[in-house]
N, C-alpha and C positions, 0 to 999 in steps of 0.2 A: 689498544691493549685493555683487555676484562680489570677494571681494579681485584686488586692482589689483597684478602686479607691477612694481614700479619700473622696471627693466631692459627692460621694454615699452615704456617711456616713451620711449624714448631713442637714439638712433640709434647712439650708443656708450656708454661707459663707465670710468670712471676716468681714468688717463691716458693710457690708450689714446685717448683722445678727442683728446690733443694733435696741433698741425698739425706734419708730418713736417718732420724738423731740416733737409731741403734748400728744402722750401718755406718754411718760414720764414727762413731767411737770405736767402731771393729775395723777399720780404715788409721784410724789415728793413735789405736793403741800402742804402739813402739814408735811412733814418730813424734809422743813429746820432747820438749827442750830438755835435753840433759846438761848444756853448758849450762853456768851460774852466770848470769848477764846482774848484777848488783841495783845497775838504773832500770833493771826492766820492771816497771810496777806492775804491767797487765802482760801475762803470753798466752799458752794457748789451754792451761791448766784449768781452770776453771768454766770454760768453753762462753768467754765472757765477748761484749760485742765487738770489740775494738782493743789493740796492742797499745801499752801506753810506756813512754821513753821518758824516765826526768833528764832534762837537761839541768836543771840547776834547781835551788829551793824553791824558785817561787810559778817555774812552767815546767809543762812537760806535754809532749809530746802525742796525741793520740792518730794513732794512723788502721785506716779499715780500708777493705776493697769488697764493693759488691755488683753484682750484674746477673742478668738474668736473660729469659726469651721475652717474647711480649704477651700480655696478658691483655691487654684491648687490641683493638684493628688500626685504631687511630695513631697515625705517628706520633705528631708531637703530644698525643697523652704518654702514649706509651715513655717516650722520652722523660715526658716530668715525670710520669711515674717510679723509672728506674732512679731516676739523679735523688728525687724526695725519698727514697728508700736506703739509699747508699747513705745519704747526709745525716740517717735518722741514728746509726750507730754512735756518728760523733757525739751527738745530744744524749746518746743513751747510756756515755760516760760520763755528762755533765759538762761535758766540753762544749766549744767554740769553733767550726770549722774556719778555716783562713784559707784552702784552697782544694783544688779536685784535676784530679787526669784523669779524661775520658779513656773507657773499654770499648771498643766497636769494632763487632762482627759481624760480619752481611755478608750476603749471597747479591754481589754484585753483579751479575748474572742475570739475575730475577729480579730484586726491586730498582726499579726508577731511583736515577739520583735523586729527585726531587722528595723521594720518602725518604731515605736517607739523613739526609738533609733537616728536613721537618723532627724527624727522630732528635738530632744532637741537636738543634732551635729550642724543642722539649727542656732540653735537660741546662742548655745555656741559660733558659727560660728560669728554672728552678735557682741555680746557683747565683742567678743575680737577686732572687727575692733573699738569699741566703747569706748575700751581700761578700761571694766570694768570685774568683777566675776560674775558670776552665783552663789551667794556665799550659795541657800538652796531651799527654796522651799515647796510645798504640792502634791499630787497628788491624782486621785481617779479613781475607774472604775464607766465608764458613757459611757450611750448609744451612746454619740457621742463623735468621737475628740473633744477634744477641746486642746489649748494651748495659752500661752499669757506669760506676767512679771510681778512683782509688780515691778517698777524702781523709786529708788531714787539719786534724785540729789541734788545739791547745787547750789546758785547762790547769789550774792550779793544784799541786799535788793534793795539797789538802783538801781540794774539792771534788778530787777523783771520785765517782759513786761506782763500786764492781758488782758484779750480782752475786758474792759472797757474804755479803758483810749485813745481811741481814739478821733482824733480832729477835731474841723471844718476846711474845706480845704487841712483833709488832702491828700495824693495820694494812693491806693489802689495796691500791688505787688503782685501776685501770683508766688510762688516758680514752682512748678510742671504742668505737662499735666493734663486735664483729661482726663477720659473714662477707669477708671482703673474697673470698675463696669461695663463697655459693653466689654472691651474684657475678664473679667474671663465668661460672660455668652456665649460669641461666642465660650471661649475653652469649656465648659459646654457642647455647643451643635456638638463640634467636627468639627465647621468651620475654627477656627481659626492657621496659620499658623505656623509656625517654630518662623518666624520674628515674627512675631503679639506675639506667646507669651513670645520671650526673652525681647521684649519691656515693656511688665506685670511686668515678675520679675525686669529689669532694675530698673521702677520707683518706683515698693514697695518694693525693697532694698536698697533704697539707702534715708540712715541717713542725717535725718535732721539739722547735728551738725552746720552749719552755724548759726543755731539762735543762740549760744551765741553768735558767731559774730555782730548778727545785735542786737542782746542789745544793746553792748558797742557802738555802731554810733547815733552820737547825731541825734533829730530828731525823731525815731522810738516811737511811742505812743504806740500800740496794735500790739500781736502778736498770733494765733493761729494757729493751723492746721486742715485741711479739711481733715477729713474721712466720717464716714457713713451717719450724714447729708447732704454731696454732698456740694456744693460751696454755695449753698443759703442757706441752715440751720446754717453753721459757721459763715458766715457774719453775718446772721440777729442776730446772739448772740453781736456780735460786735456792729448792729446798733442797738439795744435795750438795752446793756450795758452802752454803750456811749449815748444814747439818739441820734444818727445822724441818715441824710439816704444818702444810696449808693446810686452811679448812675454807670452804669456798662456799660460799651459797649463793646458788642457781639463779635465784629469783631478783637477784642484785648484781647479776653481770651484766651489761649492757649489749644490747645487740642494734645492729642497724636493724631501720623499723622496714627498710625495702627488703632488706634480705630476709627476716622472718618468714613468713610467708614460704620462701623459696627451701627454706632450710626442714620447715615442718614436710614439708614434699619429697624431702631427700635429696633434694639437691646437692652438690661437692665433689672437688676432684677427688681423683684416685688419692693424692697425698692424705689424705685423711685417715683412708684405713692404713697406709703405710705409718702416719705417726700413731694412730692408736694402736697397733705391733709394736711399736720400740717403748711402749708406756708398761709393758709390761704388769707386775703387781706393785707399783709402786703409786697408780692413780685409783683408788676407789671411790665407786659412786652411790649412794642411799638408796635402796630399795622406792620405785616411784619413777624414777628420772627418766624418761623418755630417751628412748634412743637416738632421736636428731638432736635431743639439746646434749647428748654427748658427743656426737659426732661433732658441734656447731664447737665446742671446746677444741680438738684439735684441728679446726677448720685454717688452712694456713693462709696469714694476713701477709699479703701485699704489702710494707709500708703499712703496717699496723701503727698502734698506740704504744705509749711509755707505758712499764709495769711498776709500781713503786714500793716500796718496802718502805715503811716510817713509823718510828711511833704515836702512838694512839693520841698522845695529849697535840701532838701538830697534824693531824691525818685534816684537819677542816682548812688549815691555810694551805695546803698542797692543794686539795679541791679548789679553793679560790683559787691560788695562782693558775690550773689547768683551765678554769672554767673565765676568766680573767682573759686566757692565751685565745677564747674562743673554741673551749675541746664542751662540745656541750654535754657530749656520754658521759663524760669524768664519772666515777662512781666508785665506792669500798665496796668492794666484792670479797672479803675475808677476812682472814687472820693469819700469823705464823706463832708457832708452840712448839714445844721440846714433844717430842714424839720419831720417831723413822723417820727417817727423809722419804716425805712424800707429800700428796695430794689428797684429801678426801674431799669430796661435792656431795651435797647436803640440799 
């Protein structure tokens, strides 16, 4: 049998696959929670990462589910890829995952058990670095891959971080590069290197667990993470949660140094012009800015980086603890201010 590449399979990839954040509010508009649930600290209102349940004073509850198609060839990448992306929500509430049910759809039909197989190895792979069980699961045959986790975690109510609760003045941290959405389409199209793609898996493997760390550091207000909306669709949840607006400068956002290159060329899936449509007039950009490094803003991350919100007198011990966790991009890319909820890049 010819090997099968995954990324064949599949009409997109990673989270790039996600439905663009204007079509889904127009999907989810009359389907928010109308009951009054008391213990529910996180729903669906604030369009935040992960649902959070107090059980009592001192836990509570964070429960998320994500999966996706595959976005490499490689199974067991593909596998950590999905599981390190699922787990990253729990962290992106400050939480603590305790365990995970696998999602697996396959066209059993068409791949090898043994890909399969290598696929959920991937992802067992992941949750034991994350020192949790794969403890069950569902599966189904479906025309495309697909795989992902439900992951649930724990955290202390008082250490919940929402992507509301950010402040005025406060300072704005990016954990990760980006361009994880221009080099899966350079390996797509068979340009992309050796380097170029152990740089891919490096940053969509590698767990976000630092954010219960940056719970616990006085100071941190908001916390989320950047996948398929791209860097501007995450924020603007932040600046419309919070009622603030970002000011963002260019020249201090971090980008992976393989995908540069590919992003000045125009490289990026289709998801890109679909989030710069849902961004509407609420992202404006300075006169100057080059069109790929706007584009390279909505570019959607795979198992992207932590976005932080903190005030300004702790924004250098949050750098240490990211760059401490081994995130070497860590960098202040902004600010938040009393202004319209929105975004301007400078």
């Amino acid at each position: 049998m010819a090997e099968i590449k995954l990324t064949q399979l599949s009409h997109g990839g990673g989270c790039g696959c996600k439905i663009a954040p204007a079509v889904l509010e127009s999907i989810l508009s009359t389907a928010r929670e109308k009951m009054v649930f008391p213990q529910l600290l996180v729903g669906t209102e604030t369009s935040d990462d992960a649902a959070v349940y107090r059980l009592n004073d001192q836990q509570a509850i964070v429960a998320t589910t994500d999966f996706f198609m595959p976005i490499v060839d490689d199974a067991f990448d593909f596998g950590r890829i999905a599981a390190t992306n699922a787990l990253s929500d729990i962290y992106a509430m400050g939480g603590t995952p305790i365990m995970a049910l696998a999602i697996v759809g396959m066209p059993v039909n068409v791949l090898p058990v043994e890909t399969i197989r290598a696929i959920l190895d991937g992802g067992q792979a992941v949750c034991a670095e994350a020192g949790i069980p794969i403890a069950g699961g569902h599966s189904i045959d479906s025309p495309e891959p697909i795989y992902g986790l439900v992951a649930l975690g724990v955290v202390h109510p008082d250490q919940l971080k929402r992507n509301c609760d950010a402040r005025d003045g406060d300072v704005l941290i990016m954990g990760k590069g980006l361009g994880v959405g221009i080099l899966a389409q350079a390996m797509k199209k068979g340009v992309l290197d050796e380097a170029g793609y152990q740089a891919l898996i490096a940053s969509t493997t590698q767990l976000n667990k630092v954010g219960a760390t940056l719970a616990g550091l006085p100071g941190v207000h908001a916390l989320t993470d950047v996948t398929g909306f791209g860097l501007l669709g995450h924020l603007l949840e932040i600046c419309k949660g919070s009622g603030l607006q970002a000011q963002l400068d260019m020249k201090h956002i971090p980008v992976l140094k393989e995908a540069q290159h590919f992003a000045e060329q125009g490289y990026g899936p289709g998801a890109i012009e679909r989030n710069q449509a849902s961004f509407g007039q609420s992202v404006r950009f300075a006169d100057g800015i080059p069109e790929w490094q706007q584009r390279l803003l909505a570019d959607p991350q795979t198992s992207g980086g932590l976005l932080v919100s903190v005030a300004a007198a702790q924004a250098d011990a949050v750098l240490a603890a990211f760059h401490a966790a081994g995130f070497g991009y860590a960098a202040v890319i902004g600010t938040l201010q009393q202004g319209p909820a929105g975004i301007v890049v400078a």
